[in-house]
Structure formats: C-alpha cells, structure tokens
N, C-alpha and C positions, 0 to 999 in steps of 0.2 A: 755342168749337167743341167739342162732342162727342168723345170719343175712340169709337171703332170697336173693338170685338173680336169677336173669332168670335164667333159664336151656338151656344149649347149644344145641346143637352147636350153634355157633354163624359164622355170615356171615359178608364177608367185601363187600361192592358195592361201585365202584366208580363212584363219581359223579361232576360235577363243579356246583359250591355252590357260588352266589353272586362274579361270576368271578374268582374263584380260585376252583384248583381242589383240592378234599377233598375226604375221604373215610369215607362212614357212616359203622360203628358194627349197622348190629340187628341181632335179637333172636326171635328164634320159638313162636309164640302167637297164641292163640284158633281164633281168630278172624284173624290172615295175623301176619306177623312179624312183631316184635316190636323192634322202634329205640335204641338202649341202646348207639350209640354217633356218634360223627362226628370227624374225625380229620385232620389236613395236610397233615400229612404225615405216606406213606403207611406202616414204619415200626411199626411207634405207632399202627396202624390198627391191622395188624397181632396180635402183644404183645396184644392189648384188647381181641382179638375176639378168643385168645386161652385160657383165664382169667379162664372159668370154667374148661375146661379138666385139667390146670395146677394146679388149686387148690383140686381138685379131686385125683391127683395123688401124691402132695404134702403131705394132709392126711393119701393115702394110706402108704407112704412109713413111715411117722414119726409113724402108729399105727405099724409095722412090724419091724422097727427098734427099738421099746422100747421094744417089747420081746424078742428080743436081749441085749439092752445094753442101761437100761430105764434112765442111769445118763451120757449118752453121750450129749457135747455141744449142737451139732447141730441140736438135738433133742429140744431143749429150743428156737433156733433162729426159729425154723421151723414152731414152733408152735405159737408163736410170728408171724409173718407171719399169720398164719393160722387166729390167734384169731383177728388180722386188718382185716381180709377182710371176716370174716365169724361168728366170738364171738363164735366159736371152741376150746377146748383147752386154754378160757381167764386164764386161771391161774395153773400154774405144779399142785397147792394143789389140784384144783379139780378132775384131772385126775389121780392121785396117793395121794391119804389120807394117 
C-alpha cells in the first residue's frame, strides 16, 4: 500500500510561536492550506517543505535508472528511501519477480 501525503508544493511561513521564532511547512488544501509542521530552524523548514518535489524526483530517477542497469546498488538504497517515506518499491521482489 502506498502511503498518501499532501501534495506540494509546500510553503514555509515564518512565524514567532510562544516566544520563539519558528517556521510552520503547509500544503495546498481544498478549504486554505493545511499545517503539515512547525520547526526551529529555518534549514529543517526548507528540507521539509521540498519533501514532495524530492521524493517525486527520487522515484523518477530510480524507474530510469533500472532500465539501464536494474542490479546497480544505489538503486536498492533509493528505493529503501522511497518505500520509508511512500510504501513504493517495499521490496526489490515486487518490482522485479
């Protein structure tokens, strides 16, 4: 099964938050955008709020590189990757029987 997350883009907004400043991630919502987090500091911000384009592009490149050269390492880490943060690619067998 696929995991489901918002769909990007995602935004950073900064804000001060019970005295300290903090950057909230949200995400385009039918109703206003939706909070998907809050953090310290503004690097983490960025890192979260590019989370879908990254993983979007991570898939592209591990399907384009296995028809090239489907027993290359970094094709196994990538997808490992892939299958934490999406249940994509959970396991080599199922994507090559």
């Amino acid at each position: 099964m696929l995991t489901k997350h918002t769909l990007g883009p995602w935004a950073i907004v900064p804000q001060v938050f019970r005295g300290i400043e903090t950057y909230k991630i949200k995400g385009p919502a039918k109703t206003g955008p939706q909070l998907i987090g809050r953090v310290e500091y503004e690097a983490d911000a960025r890192l979260i709020a590019e989370a879908p384009e990254m993983i979007e592009c991570l898939i592209n490149i591990v399907e384009a590189l296995e028809k090239q050269a489907p027993t290359w390492g970094l094709i196994q880490d990538a997808r490992q990757i892939i299958a934490r943060a999406t249940g994509r690619f959970a396991a080599a067998e199922e994507v090559n029987p």
